[in-house]
C-alpha positions as CSV (number, residue, x, y, z in Angstrom):
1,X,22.2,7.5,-1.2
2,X,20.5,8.3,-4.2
3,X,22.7,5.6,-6.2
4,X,21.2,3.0,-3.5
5,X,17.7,4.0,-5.1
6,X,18.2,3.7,-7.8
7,X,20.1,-0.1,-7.5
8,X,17.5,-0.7,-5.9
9,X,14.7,0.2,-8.3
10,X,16.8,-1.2,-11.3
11,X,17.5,-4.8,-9.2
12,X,13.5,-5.0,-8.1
13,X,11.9,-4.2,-11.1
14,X,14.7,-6.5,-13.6
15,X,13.0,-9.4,-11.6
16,X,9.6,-8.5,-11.6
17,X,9.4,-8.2,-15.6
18,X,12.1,-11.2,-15.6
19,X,9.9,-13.7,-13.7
20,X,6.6,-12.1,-14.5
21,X,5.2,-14.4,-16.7
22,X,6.1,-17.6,-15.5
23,X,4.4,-16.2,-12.3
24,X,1.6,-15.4,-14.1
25,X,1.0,-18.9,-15.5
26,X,2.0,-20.5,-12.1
27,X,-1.0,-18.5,-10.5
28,X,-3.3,-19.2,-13.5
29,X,-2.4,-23.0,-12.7
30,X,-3.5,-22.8,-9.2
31,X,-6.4,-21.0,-10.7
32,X,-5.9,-17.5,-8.8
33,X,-8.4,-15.9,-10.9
34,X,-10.3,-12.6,-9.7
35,X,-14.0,-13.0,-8.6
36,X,-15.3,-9.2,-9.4
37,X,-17.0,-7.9,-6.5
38,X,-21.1,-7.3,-6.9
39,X,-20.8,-3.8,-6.3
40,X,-18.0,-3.0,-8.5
41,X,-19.3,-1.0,-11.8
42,X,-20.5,-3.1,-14.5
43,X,-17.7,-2.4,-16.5
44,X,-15.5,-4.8,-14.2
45,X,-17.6,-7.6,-15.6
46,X,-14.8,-8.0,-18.0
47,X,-12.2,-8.1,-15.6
48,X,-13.8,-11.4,-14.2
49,X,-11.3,-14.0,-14.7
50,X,-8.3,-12.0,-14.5
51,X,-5.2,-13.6,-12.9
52,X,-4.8,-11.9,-9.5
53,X,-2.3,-12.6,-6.6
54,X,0.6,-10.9,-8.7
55,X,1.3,-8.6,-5.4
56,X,3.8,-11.6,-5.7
57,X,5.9,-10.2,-8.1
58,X,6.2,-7.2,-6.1
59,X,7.3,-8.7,-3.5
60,X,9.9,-11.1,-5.2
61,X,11.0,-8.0,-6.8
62,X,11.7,-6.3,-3.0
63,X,13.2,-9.5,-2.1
64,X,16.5,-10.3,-3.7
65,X,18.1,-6.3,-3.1
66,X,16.8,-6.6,0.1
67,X,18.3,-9.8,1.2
68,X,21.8,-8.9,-0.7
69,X,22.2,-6.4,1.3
70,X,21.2,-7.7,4.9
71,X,23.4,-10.5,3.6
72,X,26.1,-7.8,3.0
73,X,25.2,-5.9,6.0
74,X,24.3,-7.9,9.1
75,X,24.1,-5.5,11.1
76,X,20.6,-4.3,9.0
77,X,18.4,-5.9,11.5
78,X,15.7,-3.7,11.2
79,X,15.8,-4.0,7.5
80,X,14.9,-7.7,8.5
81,X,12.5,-6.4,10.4
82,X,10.6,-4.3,8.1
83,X,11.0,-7.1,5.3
84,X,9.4,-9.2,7.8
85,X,6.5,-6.9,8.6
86,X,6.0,-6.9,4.4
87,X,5.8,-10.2,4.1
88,X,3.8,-11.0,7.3
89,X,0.8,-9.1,5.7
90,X,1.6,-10.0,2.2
91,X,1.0,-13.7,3.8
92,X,-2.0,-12.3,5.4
93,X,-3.4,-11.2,1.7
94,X,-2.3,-14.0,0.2
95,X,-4.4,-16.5,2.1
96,X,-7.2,-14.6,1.6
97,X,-6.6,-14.6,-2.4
98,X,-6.3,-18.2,-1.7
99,X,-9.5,-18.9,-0.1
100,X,-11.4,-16.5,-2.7
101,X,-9.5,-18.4,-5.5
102,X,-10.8,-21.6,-3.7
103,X,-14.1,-20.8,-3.2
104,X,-15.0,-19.3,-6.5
105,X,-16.3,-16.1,-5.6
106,X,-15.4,-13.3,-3.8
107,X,-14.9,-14.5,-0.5
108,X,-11.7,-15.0,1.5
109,X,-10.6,-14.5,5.3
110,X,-13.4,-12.9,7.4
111,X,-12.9,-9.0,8.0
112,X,-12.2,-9.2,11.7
113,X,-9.6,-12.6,11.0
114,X,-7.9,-10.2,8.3
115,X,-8.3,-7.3,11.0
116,X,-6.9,-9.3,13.6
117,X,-4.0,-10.9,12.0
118,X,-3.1,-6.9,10.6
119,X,-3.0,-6.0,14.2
120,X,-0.5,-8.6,15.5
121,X,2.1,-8.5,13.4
122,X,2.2,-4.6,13.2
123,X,1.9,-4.7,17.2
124,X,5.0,-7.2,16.9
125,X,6.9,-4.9,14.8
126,X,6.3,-1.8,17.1
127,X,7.6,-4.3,20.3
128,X,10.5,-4.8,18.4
129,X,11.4,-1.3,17.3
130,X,10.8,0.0,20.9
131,X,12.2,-3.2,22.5
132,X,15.3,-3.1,20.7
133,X,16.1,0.2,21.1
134,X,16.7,0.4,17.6
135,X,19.0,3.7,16.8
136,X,17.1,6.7,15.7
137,X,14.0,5.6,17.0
138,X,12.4,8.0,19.3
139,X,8.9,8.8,20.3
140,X,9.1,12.4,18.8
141,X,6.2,13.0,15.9
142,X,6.5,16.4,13.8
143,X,7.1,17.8,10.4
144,X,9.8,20.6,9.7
145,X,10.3,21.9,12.9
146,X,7.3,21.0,14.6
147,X,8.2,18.1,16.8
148,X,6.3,17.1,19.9
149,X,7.1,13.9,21.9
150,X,4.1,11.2,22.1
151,X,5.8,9.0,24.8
152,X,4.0,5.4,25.1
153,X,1.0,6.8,22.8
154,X,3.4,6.7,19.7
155,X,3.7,3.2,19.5
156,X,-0.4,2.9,19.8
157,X,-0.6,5.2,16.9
158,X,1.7,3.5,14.6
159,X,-0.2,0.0,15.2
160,X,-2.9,2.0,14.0
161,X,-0.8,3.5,11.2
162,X,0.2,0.5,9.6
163,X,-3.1,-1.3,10.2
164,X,-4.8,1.6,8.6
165,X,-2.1,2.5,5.8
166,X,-2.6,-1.8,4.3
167,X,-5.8,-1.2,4.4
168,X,-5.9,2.3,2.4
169,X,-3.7,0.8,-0.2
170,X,-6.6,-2.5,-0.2
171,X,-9.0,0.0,-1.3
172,X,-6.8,1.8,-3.2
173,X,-6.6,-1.3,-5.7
174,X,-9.4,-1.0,-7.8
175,X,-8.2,0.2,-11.1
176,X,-5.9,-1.3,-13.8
177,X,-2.2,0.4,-12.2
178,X,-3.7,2.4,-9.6
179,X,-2.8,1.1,-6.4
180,X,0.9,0.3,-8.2
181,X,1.6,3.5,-9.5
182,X,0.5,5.3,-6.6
183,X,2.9,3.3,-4.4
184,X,5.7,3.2,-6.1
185,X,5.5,7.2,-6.1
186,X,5.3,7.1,-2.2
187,X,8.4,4.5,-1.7
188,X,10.5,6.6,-4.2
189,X,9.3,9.8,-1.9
190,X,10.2,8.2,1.2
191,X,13.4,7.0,-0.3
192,X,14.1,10.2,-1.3
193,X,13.4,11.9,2.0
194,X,15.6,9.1,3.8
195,X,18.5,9.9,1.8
196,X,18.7,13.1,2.9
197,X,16.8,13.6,5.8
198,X,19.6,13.8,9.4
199,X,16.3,12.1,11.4
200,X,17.0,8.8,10.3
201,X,20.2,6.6,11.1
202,X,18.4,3.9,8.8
203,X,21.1,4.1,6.1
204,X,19.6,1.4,4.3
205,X,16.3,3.0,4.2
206,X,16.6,4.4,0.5
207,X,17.8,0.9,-0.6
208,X,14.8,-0.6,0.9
209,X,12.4,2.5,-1.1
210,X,14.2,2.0,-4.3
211,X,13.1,-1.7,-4.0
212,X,10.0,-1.2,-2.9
213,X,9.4,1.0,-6.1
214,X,11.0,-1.1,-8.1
215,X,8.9,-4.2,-7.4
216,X,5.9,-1.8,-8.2
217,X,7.2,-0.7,-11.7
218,X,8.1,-4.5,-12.6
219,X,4.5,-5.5,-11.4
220,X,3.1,-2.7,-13.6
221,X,4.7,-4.0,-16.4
222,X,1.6,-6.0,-16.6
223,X,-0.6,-4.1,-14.7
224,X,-1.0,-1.4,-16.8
225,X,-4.8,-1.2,-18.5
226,X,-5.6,-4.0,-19.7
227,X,-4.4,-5.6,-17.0
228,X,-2.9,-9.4,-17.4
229,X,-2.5,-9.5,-14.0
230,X,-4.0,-7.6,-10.5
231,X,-2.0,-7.9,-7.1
232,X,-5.2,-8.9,-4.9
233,X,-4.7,-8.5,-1.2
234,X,-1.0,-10.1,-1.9
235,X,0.3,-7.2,-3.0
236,X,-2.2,-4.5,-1.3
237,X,-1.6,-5.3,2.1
238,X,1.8,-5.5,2.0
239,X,2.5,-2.5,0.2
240,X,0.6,-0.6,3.0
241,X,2.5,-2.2,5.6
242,X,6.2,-1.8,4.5
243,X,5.2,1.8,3.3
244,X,3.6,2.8,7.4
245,X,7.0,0.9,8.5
246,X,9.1,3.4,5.9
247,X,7.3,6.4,7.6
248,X,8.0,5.3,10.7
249,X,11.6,4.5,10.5
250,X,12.4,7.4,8.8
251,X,10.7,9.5,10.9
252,X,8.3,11.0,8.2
253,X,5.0,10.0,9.1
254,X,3.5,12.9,9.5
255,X,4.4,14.1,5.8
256,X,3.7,10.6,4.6
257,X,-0.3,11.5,5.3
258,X,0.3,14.2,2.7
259,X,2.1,12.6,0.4
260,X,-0.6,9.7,0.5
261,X,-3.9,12.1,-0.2
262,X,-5.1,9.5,-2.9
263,X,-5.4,6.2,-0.3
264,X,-6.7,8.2,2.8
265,X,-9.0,10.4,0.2
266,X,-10.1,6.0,-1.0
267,X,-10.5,5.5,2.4
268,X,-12.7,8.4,3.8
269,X,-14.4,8.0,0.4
270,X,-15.9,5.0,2.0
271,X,-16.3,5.6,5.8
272,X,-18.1,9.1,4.5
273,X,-20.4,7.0,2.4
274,X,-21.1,4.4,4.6
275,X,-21.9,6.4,8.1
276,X,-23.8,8.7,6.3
277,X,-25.8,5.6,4.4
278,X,-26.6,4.2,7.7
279,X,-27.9,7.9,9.2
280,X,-30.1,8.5,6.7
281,X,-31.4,4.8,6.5
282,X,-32.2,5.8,10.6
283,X,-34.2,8.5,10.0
284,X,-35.5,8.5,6.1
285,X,-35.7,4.8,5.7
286,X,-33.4,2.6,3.5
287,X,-35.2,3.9,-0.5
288,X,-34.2,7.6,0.7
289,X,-30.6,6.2,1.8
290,X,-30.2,4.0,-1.6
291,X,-30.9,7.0,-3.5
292,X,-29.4,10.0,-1.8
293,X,-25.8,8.3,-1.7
294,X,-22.8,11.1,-0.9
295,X,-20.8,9.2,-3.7
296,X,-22.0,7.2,-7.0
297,X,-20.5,4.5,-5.5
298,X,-17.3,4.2,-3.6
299,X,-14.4,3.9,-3.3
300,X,-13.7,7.4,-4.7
301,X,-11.9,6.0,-7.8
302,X,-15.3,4.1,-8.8
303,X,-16.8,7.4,-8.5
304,X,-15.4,8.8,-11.5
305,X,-16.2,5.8,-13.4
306,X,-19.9,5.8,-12.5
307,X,-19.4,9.6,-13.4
308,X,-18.3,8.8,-17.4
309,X,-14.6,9.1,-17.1
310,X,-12.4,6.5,-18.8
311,X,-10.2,4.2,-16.2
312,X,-6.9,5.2,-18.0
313,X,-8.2,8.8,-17.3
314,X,-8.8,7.9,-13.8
315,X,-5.4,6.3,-12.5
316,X,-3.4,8.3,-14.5
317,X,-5.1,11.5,-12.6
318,X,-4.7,9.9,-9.4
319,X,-0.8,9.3,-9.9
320,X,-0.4,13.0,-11.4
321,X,-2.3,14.0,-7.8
322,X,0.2,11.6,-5.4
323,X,2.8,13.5,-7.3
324,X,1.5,16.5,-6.7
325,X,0.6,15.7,-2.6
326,X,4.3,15.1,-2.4
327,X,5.6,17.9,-4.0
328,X,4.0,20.5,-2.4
329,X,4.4,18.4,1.1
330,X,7.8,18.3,0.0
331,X,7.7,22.6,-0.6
332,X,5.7,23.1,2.8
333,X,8.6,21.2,5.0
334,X,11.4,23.4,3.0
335,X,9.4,26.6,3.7
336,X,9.7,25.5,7.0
């Protein structure tokens, strides 16, 4: 199992690096360039310009292991399944890049298109899993041996799960290797967990992980600060998507919302800021609100920048904190 990883990783990231560059001037031609956000730091003014929509080469990356082995393996329908679920919101992202690179400015698909779109296909996915009867699949929701069974509610929740897990990776993608490091930790820890976990019958599920990595490493191969290339909603939304559907398969999706502290703490980050912006704006008036804020500015990785620290310093605190969510996740299920 552990060999399938690391095929996997090896396969996914030779062909991100391979075909990186010619990807990169592709997506230059079509003039995919990134339109920096007004209420990004100041700092990102440089950034304007920057090729974006390389969540491609994350996704080519997962794409030739993958296929091999459904190709090898027919029986892997829910393999096909999951890749489709990837792509379905990588297409998602990608139209949205597309209409930003269009228009000029940073403006793509309307939030509650995006939303809506997020919620079919990850409502189609669920059907299918429970529809299908797909071996290993059960309703039961625990961590080490705290199990309970969710019945009907389950398949509610993980609509919500995916939904919410694309969107937490989105915002997650704000630094130069952030959102890519931080992911390819989580598939190699759900790999990892699939390959010797009994609660899965997904055999192909650390194959899939070791991809999924993969594609990240060879996509950070330009990624890293300075950045040649960002993955835009391409690459976020997907990522969130096939790593929710990982959890979910492999029955881990209660330690995934440990092993993931760094896109829910994104994501809170900006729900806390926001709720409270809008109470105090009730009852202060909107100067109080502007300058009483909970967080410099949010998401929580744009926090530390407005607070001095350097972006390298940043991301490469945020990866050594995912590793650390999954290790001691990983200690708290063995103590169990």
């Amino acid at each position: 199992m552990t060999g399938s990883i690391a095929a996997g990783f090896v396969a996914a990231c030779g062909v991100g690096i391979a075909f990186g560059m010619p990807v990169i001037r592709a997506l230059k031609r079509l003039g995919a360039s990134q339109s920096i956000s007004i209420d990004a730091p100041a700092a990102h003014s440089a950034k304007q310009g920057t090729t974006t929509m390389g969540g491609l080469l994350i996704l080519l990356g997962l794409l030739f292991p993958a296929l091999a082995d459904v190709a090898l393996n027919p029986a892997h329908l829910t393999e096909l399944a999951l890749l489709g679920l990837t792509l379905a919101f990588g297409l998602i992202g990608f139209l949205d890049d597309l209409l930003i690179a269009r228009h000029g400015k940073n403006l793509g698909l309307k939030a509650r298109h995006k939303l809506a779109f997020q919620f079919l296909f990850a409502g189609v996915f669920v059907w299918w899993l429970a529809a299908a009867g797909v071996q290993g699949r059960t309703t039961m929701l625990g961590i080490g041996s705290y199990w309970a069974d969710l019945g009907v509610w389950y398949y509610a929740l993980g609509v919500l799960f995916i939904v919410g897990m694309s969107n937490a990776i989105n915002l997650t993608d704000g630094l130069d290797g952030l959102a890519g490091g931080v992911s390819m930790l989580l598939a190699l820890a759900l790999a990892g967990t699939a390959a010797v976990s009994p609660a899965t019958a997904q055999g192909w599920l650390p194959l899939f992980g070791g991809a999924l990595a993969g594609g990240c490493a060879g996509f950070l191969w330009f990624n890293v600060h300075p950045a040649q290339v960002f993955m835009g909603d391409t690459g976020s939304l997907a990522l969130g998507a096939a790593l929710a559907g990982m959890a979910m398969l492999g029955k881990t999706e209660v330690a995934f919302q440990l092993y993931a502290l760094v896109p829910w703490a994104a994501t809170f980050s900006v729900i806390i800021q926001v709720v409270v912006f809008k109470a105090r704006r009730r009852r202060h008036g909107l100067e109080y609100a502007k300058a009483n804020r909970v967080f410099r500015r949010t998401p929580l990785h744009h926090h530390y920048e407005e607070c001095g620290l350097r972006e390298t310093k940043i991301v490469g605190r945020f990866w050594l904190a995912t590793a650390l969510a999954i290790a001691g996740t990983l200690a708290l299920i063995a103590g169990r």
